[in-house]
PDB file of N, CA, C and O in Angstrom:
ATOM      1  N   UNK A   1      -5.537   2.003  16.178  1.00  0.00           N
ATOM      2  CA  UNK A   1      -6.941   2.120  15.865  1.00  0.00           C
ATOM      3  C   UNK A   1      -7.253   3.288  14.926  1.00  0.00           C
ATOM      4  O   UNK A   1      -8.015   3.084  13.981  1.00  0.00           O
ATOM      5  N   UNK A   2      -6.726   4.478  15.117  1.00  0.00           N
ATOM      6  CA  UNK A   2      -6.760   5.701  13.804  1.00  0.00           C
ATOM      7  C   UNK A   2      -6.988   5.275  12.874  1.00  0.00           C
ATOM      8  O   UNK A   2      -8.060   5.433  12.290  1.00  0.00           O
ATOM      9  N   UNK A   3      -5.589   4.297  12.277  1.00  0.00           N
ATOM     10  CA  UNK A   3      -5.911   4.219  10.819  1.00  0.00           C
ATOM     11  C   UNK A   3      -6.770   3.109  10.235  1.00  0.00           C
ATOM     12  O   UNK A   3      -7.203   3.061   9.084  1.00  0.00           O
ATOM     13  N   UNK A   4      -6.976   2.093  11.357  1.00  0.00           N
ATOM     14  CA  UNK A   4      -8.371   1.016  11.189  1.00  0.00           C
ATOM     15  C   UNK A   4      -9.627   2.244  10.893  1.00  0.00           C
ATOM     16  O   UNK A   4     -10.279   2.204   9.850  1.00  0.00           O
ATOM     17  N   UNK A   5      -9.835   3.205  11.838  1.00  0.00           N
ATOM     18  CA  UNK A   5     -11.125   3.891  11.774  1.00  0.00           C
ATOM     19  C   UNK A   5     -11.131   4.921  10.479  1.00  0.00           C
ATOM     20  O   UNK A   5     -12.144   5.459  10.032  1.00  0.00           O
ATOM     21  N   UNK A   6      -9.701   5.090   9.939  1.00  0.00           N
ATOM     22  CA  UNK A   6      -9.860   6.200   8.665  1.00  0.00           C
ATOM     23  C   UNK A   6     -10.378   5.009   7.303  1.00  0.00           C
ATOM     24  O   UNK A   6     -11.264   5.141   6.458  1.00  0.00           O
ATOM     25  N   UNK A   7      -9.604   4.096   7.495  1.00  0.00           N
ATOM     26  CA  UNK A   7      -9.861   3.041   6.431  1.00  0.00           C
ATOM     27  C   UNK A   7     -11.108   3.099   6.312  1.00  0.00           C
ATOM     28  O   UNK A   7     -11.624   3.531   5.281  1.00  0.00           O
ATOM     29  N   UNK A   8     -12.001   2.557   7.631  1.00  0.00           N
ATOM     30  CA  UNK A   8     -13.695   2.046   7.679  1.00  0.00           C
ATOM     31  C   UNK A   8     -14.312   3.351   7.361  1.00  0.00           C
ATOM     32  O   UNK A   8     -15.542   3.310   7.374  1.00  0.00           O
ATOM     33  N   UNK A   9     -13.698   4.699   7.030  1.00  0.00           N
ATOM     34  CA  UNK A   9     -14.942   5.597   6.773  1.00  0.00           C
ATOM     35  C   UNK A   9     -14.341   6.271   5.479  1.00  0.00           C
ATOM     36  O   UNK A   9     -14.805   7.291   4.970  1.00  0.00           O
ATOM     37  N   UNK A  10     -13.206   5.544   4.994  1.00  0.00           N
ATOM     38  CA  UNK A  10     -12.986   5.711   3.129  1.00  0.00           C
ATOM     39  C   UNK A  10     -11.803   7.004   3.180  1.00  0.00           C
ATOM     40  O   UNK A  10     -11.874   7.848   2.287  1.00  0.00           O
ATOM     41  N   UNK A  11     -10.864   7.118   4.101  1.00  0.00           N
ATOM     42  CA  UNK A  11      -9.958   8.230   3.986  1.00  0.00           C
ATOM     43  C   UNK A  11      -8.746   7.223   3.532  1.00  0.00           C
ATOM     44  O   UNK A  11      -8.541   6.091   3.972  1.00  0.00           O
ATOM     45  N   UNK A  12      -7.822   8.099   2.301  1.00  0.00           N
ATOM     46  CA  UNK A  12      -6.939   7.312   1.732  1.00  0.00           C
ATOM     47  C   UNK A  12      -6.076   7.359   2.510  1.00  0.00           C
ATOM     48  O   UNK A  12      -6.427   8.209   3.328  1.00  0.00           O
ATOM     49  N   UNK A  13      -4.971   6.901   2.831  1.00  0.00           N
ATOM     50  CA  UNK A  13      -3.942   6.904   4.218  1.00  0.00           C
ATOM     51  C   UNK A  13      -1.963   6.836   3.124  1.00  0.00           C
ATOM     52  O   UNK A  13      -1.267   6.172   2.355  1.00  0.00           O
ATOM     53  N   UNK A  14      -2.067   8.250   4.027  1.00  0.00           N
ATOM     54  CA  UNK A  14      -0.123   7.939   3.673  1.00  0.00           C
ATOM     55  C   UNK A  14       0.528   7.518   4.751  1.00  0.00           C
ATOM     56  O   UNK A  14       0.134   8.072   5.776  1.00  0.00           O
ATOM     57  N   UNK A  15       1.685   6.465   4.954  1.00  0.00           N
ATOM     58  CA  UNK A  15       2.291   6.745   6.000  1.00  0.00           C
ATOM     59  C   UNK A  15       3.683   6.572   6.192  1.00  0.00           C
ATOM     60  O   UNK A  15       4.106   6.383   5.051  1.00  0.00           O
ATOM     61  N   UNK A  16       4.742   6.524   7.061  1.00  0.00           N
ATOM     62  CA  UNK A  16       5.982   6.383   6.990  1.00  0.00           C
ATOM     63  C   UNK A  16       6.237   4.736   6.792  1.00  0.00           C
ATOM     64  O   UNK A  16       5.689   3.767   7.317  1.00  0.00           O
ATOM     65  N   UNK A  17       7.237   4.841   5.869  1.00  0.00           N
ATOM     66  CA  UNK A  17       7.383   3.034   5.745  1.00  0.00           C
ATOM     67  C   UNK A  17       8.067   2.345   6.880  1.00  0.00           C
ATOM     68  O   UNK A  17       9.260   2.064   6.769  1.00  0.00           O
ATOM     69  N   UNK A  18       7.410   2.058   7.948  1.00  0.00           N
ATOM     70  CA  UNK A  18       7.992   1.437   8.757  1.00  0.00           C
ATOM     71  C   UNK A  18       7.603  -0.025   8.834  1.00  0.00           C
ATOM     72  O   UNK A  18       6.749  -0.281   7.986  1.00  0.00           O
ATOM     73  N   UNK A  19       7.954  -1.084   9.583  1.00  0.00           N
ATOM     74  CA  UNK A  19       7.543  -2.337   9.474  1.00  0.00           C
ATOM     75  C   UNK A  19       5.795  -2.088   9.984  1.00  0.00           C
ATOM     76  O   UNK A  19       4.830  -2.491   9.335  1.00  0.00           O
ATOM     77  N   UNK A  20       5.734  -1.408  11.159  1.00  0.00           N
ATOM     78  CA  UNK A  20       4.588  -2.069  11.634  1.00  0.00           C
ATOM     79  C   UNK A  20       3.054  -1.179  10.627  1.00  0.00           C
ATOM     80  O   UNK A  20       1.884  -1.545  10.733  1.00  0.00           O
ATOM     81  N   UNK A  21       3.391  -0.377  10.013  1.00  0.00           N
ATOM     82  CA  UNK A  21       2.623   0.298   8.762  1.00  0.00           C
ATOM     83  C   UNK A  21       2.507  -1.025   7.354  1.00  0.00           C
ATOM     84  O   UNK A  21       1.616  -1.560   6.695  1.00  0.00           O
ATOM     85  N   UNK A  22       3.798  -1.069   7.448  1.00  0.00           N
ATOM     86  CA  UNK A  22       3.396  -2.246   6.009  1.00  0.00           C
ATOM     87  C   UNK A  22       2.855  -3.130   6.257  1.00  0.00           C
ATOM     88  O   UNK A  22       2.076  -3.526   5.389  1.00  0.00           O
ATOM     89  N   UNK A  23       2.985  -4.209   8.005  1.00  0.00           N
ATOM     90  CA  UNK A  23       2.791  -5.006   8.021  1.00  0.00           C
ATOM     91  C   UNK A  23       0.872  -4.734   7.927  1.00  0.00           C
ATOM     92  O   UNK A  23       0.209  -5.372   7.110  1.00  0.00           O
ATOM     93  N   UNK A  24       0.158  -3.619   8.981  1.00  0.00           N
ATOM     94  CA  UNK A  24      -1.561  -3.699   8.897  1.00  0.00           C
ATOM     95  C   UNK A  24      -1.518  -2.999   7.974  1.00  0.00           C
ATOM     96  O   UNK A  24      -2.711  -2.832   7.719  1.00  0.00           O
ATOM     97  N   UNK A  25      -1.044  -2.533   7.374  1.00  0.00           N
ATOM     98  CA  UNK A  25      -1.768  -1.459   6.259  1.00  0.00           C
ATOM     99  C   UNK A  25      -1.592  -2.339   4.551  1.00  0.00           C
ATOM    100  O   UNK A  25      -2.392  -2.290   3.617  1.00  0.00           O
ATOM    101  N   UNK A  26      -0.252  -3.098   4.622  1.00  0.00           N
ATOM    102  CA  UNK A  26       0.267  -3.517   2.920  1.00  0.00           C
ATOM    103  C   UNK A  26      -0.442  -2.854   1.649  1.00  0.00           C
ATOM    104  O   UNK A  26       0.142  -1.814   1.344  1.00  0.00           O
ATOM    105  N   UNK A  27      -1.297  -3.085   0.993  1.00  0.00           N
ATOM    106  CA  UNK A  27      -1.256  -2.595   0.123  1.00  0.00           C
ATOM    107  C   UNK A  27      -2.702  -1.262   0.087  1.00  0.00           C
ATOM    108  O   UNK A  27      -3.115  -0.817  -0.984  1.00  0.00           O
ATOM    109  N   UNK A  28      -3.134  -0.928   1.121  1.00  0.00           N
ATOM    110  CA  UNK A  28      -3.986  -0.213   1.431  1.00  0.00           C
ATOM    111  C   UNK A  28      -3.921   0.935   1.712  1.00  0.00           C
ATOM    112  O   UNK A  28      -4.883   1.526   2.203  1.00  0.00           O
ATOM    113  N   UNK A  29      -2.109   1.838   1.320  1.00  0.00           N
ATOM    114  CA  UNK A  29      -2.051   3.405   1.886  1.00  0.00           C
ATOM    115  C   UNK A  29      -0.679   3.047   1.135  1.00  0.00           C
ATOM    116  O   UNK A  29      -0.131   1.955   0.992  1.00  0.00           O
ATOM    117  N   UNK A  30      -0.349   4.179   0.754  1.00  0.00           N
ATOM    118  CA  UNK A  30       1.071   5.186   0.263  1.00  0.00           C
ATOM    119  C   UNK A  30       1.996   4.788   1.423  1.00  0.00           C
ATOM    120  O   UNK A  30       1.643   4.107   2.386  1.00  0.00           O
ATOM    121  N   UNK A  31       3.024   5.214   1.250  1.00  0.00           N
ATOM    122  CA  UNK A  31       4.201   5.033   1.983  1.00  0.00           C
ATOM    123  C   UNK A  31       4.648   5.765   1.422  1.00  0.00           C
ATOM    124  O   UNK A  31       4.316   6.055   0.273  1.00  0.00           O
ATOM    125  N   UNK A  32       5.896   6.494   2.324  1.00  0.00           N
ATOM    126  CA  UNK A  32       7.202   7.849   2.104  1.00  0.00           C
ATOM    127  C   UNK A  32       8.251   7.624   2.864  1.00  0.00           C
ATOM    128  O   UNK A  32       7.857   7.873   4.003  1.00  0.00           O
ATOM    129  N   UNK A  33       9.192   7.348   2.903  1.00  0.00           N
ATOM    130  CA  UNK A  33      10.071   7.600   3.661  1.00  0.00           C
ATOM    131  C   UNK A  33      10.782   8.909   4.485  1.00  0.00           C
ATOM    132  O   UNK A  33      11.488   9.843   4.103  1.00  0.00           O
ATOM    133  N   UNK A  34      10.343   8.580   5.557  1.00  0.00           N
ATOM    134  CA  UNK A  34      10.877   9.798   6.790  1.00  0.00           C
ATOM    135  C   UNK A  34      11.919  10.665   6.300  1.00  0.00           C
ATOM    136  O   UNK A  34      11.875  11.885   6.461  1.00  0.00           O
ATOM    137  N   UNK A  35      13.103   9.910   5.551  1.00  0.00           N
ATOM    138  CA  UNK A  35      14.212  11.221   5.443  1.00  0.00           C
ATOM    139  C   UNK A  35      14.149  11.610   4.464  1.00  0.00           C
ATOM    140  O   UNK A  35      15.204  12.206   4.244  1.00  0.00           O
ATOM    141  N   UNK A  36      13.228  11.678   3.282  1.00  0.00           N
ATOM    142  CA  UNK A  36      13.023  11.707   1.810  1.00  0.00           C
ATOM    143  C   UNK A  36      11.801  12.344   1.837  1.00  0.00           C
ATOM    144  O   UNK A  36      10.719  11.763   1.919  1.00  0.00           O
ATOM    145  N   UNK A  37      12.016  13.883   1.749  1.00  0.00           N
ATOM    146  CA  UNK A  37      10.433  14.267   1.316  1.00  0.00           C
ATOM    147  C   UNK A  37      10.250  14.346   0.255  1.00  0.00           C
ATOM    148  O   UNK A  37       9.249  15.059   0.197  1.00  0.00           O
ATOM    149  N   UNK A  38      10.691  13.958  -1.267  1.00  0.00           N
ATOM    150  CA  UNK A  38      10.505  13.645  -1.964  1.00  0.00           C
ATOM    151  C   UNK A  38       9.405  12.409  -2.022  1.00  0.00           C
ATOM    152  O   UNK A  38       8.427  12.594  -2.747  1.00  0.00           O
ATOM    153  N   UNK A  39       9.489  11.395  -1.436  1.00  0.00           N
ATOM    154  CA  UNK A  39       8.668  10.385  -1.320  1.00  0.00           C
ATOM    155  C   UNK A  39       7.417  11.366  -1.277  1.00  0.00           C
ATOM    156  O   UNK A  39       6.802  11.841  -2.232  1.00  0.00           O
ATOM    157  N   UNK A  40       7.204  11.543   0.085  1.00  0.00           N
ATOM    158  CA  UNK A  40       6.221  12.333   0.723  1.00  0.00           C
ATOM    159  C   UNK A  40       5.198  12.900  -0.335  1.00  0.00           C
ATOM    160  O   UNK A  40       4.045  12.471  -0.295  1.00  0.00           O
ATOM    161  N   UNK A  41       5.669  14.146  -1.585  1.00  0.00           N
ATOM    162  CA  UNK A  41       5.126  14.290  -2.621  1.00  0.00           C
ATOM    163  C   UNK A  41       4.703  13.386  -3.163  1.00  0.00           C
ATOM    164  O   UNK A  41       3.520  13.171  -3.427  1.00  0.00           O
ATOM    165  N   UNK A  42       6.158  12.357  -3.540  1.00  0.00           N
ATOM    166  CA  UNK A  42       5.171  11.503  -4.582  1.00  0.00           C
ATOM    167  C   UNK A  42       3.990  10.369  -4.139  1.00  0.00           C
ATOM    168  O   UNK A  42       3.293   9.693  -4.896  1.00  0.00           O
ATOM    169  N   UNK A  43       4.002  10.396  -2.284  1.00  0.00           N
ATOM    170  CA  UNK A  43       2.656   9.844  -2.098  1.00  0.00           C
ATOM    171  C   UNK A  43       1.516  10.476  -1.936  1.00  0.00           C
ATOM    172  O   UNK A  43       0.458   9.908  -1.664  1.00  0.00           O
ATOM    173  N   UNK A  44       1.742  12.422  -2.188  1.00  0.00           N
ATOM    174  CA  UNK A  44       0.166  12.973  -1.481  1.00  0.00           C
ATOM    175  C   UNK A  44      -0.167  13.010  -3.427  1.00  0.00           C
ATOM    176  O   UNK A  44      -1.128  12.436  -3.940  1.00  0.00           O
ATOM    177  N   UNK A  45       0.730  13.699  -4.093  1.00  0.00           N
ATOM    178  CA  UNK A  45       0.334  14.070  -5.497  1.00  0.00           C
ATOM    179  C   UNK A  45      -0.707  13.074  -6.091  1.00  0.00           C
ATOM    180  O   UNK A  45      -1.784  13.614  -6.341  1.00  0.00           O
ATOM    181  N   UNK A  46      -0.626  11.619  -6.400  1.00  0.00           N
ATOM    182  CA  UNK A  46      -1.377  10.728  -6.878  1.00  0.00           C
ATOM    183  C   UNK A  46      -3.020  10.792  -6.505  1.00  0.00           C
ATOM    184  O   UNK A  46      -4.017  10.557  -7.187  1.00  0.00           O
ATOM    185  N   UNK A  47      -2.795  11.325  -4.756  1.00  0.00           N
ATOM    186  CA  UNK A  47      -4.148  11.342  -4.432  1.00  0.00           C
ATOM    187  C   UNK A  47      -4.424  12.455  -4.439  1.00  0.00           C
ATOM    188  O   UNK A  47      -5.535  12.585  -3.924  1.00  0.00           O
ATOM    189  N   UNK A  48      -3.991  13.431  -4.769  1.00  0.00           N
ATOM    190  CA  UNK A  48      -4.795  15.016  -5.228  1.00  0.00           C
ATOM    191  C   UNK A  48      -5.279  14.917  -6.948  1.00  0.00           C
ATOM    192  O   UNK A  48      -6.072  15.616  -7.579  1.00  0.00           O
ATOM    193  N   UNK A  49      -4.644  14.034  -7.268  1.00  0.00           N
ATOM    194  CA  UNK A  49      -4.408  14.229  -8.781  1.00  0.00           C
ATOM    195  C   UNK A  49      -5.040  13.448  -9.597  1.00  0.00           C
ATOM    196  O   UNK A  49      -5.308  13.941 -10.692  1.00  0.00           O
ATOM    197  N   UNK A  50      -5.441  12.115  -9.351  1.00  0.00           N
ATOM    198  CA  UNK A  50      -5.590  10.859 -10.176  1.00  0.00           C
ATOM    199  C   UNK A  50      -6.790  10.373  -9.388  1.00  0.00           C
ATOM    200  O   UNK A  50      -6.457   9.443  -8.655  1.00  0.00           O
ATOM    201  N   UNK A  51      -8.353  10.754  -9.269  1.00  0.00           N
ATOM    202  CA  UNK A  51      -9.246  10.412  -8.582  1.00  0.00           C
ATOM    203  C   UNK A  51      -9.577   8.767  -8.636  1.00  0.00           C
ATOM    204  O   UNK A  51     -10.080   8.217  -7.656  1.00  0.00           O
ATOM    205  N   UNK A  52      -9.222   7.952  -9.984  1.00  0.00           N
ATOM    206  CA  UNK A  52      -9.285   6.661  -9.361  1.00  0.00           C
ATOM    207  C   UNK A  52      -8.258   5.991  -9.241  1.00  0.00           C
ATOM    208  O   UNK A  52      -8.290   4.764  -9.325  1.00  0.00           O
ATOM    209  N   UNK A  53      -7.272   6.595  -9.045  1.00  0.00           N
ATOM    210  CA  UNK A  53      -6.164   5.542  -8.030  1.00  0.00           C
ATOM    211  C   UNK A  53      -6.735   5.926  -6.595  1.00  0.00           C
ATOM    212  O   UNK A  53      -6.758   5.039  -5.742  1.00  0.00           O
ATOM    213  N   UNK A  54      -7.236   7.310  -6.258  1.00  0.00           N
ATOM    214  CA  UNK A  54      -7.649   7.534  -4.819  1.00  0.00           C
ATOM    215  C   UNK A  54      -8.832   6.380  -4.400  1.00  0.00           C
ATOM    216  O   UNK A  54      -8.879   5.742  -3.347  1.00  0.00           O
ATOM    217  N   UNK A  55      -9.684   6.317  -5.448  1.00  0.00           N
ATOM    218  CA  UNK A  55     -11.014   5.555  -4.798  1.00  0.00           C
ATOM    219  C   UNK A  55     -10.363   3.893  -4.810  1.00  0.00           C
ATOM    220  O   UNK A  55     -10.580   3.084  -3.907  1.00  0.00           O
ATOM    221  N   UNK A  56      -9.721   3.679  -5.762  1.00  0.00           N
ATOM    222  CA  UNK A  56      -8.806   2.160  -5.736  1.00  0.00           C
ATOM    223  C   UNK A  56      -8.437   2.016  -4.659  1.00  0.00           C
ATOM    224  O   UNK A  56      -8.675   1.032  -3.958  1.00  0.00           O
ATOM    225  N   UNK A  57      -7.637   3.211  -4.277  1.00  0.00           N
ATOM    226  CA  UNK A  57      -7.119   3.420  -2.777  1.00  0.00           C
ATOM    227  C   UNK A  57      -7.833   2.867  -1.695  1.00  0.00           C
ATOM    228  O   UNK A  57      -7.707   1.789  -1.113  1.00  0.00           O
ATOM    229  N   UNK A  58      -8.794   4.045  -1.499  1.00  0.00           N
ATOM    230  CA  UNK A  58     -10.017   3.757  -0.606  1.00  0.00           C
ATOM    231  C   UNK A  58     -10.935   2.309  -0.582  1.00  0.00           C
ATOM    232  O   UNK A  58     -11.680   1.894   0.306  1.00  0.00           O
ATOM    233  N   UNK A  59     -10.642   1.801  -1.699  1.00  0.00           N
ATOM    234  CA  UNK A  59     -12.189   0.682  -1.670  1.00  0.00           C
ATOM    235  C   UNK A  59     -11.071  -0.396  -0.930  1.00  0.00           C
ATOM    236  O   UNK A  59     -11.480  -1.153  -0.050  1.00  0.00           O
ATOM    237  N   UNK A  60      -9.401  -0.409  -1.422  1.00  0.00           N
ATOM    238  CA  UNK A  60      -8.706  -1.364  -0.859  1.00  0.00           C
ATOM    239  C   UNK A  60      -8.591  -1.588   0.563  1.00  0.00           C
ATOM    240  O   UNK A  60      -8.711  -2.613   1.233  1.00  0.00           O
ATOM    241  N   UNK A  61      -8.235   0.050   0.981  1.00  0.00           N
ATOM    242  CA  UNK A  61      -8.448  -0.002   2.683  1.00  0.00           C
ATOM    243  C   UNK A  61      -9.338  -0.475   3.027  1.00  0.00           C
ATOM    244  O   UNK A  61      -9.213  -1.159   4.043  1.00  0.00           O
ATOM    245  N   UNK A  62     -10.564  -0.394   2.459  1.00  0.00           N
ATOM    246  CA  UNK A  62     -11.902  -0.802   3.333  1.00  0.00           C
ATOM    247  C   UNK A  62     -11.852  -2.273   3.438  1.00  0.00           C
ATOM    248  O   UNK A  62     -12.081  -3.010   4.397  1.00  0.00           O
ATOM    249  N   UNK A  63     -11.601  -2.452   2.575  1.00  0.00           N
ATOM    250  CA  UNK A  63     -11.331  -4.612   2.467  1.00  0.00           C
ATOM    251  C   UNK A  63     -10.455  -5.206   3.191  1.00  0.00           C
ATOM    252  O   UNK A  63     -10.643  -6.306   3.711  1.00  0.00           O
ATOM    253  N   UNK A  64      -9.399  -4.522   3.292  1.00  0.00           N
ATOM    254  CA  UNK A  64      -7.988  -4.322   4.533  1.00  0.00           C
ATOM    255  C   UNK A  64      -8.882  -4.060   5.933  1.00  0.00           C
ATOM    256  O   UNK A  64      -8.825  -5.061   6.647  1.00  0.00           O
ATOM    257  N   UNK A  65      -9.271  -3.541   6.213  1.00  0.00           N
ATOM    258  CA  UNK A  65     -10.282  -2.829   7.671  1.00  0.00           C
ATOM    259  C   UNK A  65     -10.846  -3.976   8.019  1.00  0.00           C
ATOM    260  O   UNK A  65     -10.799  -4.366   9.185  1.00  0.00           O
ATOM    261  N   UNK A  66     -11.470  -4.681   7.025  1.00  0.00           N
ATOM    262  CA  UNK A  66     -12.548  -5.489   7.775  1.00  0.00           C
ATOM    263  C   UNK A  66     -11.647  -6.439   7.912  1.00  0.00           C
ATOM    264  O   UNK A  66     -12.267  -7.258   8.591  1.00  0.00           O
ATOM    265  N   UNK A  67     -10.709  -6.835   7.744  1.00  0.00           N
ATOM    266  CA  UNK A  67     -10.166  -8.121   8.497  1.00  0.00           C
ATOM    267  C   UNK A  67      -9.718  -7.913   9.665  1.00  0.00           C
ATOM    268  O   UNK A  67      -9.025  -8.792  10.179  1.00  0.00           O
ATOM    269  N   UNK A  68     -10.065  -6.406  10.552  1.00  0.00           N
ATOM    270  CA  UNK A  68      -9.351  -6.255  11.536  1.00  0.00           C
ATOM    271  C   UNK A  68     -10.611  -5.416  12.519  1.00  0.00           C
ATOM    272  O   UNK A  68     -10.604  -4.424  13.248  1.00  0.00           O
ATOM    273  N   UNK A  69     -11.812  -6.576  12.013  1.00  0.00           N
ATOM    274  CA  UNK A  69     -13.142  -6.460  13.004  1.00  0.00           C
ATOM    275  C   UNK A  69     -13.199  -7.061  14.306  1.00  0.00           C
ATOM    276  O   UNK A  69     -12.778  -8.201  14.507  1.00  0.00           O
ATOM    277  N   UNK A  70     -13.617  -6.463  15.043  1.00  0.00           N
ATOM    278  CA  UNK A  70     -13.587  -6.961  16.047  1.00  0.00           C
ATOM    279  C   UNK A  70     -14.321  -8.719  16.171  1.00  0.00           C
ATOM    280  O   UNK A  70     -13.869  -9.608  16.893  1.00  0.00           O
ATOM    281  N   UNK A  71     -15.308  -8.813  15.417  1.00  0.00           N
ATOM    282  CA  UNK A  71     -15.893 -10.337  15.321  1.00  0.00           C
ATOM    283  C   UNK A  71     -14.209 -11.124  14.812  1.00  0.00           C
ATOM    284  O   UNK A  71     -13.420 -11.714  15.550  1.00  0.00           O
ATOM    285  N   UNK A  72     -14.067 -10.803  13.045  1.00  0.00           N
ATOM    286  CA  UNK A  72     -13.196 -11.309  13.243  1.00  0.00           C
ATOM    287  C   UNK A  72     -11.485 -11.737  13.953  1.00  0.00           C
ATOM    288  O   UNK A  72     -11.044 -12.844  14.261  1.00  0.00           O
ATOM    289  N   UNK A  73     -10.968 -10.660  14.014  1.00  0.00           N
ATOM    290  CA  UNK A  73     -10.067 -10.710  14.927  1.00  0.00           C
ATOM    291  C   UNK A  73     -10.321 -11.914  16.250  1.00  0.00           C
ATOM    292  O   UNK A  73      -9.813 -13.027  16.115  1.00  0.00           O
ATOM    293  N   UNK A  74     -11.031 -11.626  17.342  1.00  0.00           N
ATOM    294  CA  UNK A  74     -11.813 -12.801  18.613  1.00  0.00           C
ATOM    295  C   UNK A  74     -11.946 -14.035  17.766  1.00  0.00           C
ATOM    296  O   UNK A  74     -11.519 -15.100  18.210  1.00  0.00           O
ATOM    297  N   UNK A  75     -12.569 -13.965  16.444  1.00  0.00           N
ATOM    298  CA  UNK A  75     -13.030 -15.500  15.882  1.00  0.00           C
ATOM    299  C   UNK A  75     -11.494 -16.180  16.009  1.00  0.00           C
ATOM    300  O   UNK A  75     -11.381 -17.256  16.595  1.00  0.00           O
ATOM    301  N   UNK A  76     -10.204 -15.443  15.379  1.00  0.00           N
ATOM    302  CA  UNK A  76      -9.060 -15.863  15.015  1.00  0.00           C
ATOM    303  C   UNK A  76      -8.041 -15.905  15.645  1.00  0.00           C
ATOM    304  O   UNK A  76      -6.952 -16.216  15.163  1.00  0.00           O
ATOM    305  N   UNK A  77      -8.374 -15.410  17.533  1.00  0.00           N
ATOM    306  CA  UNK A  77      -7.667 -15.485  18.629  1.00  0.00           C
ATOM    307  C   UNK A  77      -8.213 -17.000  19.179  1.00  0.00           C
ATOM    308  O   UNK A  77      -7.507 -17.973  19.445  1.00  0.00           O
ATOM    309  N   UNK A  78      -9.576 -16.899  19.258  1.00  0.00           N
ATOM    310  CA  UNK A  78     -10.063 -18.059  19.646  1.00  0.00           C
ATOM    311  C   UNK A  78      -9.536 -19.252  19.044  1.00  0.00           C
ATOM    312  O   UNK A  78      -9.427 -20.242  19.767  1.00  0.00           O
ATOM    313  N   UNK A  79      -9.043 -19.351  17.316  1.00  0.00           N
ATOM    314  CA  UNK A  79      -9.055 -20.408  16.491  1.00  0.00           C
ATOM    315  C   UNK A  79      -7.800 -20.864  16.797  1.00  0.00           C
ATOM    316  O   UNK A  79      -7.445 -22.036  16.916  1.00  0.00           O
ATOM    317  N   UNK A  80      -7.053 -19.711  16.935  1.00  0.00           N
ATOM    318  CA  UNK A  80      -5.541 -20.145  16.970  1.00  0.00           C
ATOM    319  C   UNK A  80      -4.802 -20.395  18.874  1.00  0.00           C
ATOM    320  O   UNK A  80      -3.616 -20.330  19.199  1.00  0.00           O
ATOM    321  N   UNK A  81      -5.983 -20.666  19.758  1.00  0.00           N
ATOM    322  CA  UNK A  81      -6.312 -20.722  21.086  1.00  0.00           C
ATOM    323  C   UNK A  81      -6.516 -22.354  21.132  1.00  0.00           C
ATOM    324  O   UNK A  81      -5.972 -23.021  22.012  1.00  0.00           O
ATOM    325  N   UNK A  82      -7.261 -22.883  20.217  1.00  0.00           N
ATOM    326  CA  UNK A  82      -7.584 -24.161  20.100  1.00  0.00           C
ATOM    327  C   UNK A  82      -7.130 -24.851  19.072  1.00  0.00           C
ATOM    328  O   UNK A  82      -7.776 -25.827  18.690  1.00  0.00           O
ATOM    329  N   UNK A  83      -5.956 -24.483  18.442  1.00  0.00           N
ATOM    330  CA  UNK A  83      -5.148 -25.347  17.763  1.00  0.00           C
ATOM    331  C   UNK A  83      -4.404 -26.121  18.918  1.00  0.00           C
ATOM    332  O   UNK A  83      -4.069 -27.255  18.575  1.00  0.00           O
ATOM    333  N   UNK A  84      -4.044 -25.743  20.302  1.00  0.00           N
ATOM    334  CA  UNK A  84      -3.611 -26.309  21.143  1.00  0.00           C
ATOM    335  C   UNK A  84      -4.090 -26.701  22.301  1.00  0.00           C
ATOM    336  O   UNK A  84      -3.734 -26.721  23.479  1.00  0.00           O
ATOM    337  N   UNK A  85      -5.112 -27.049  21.572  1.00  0.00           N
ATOM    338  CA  UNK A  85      -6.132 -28.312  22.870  1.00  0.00           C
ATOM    339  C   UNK A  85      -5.891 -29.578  22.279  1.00  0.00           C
ATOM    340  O   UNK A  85      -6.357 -30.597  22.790  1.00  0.00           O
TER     341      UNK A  85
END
């Protein structure tokens, strides 16, 4: 839920590339790899540095966020609940 709630209030998000980061986040936050702090730089630098890749950033998360509303989410438990009736 953190990074659902940083998305919905416009904070750009770095995080470790793990599966379950790429899988909710994909193209909506930086990635670094844990044993490479090199990565690490080259994901905070862009967003200190380059103000509209940051807001690109940000407007993407937010579009990413809302598919993981609570309306929708229930709409798409329910849908996929009654594919097997």
């Amino acid at each position: 839920m953190p990074n659902l709630e940083a998305r919905v209030i416009g904070c750009p998000l770095i995080y470790s590339r793990i599966a379950v980061f790429r899988e909710t986040c994909q193209n909506s936050a930086m990635y670094f790899d844990l044993n490479d702090k090199v990565t690490l730089i080259d994901s905070i630098n862009p967003l200190m540095n380059d103000e509209g890749f940051k807001t690109q950033l940000i407007k993407v998360g937010k579009l990413r966020a809302n598919m993981f509303l609570w309306d929708n989410c229930s709409k798409q438990i329910i849908d996929d609940y009654n594919i097997f009736k």
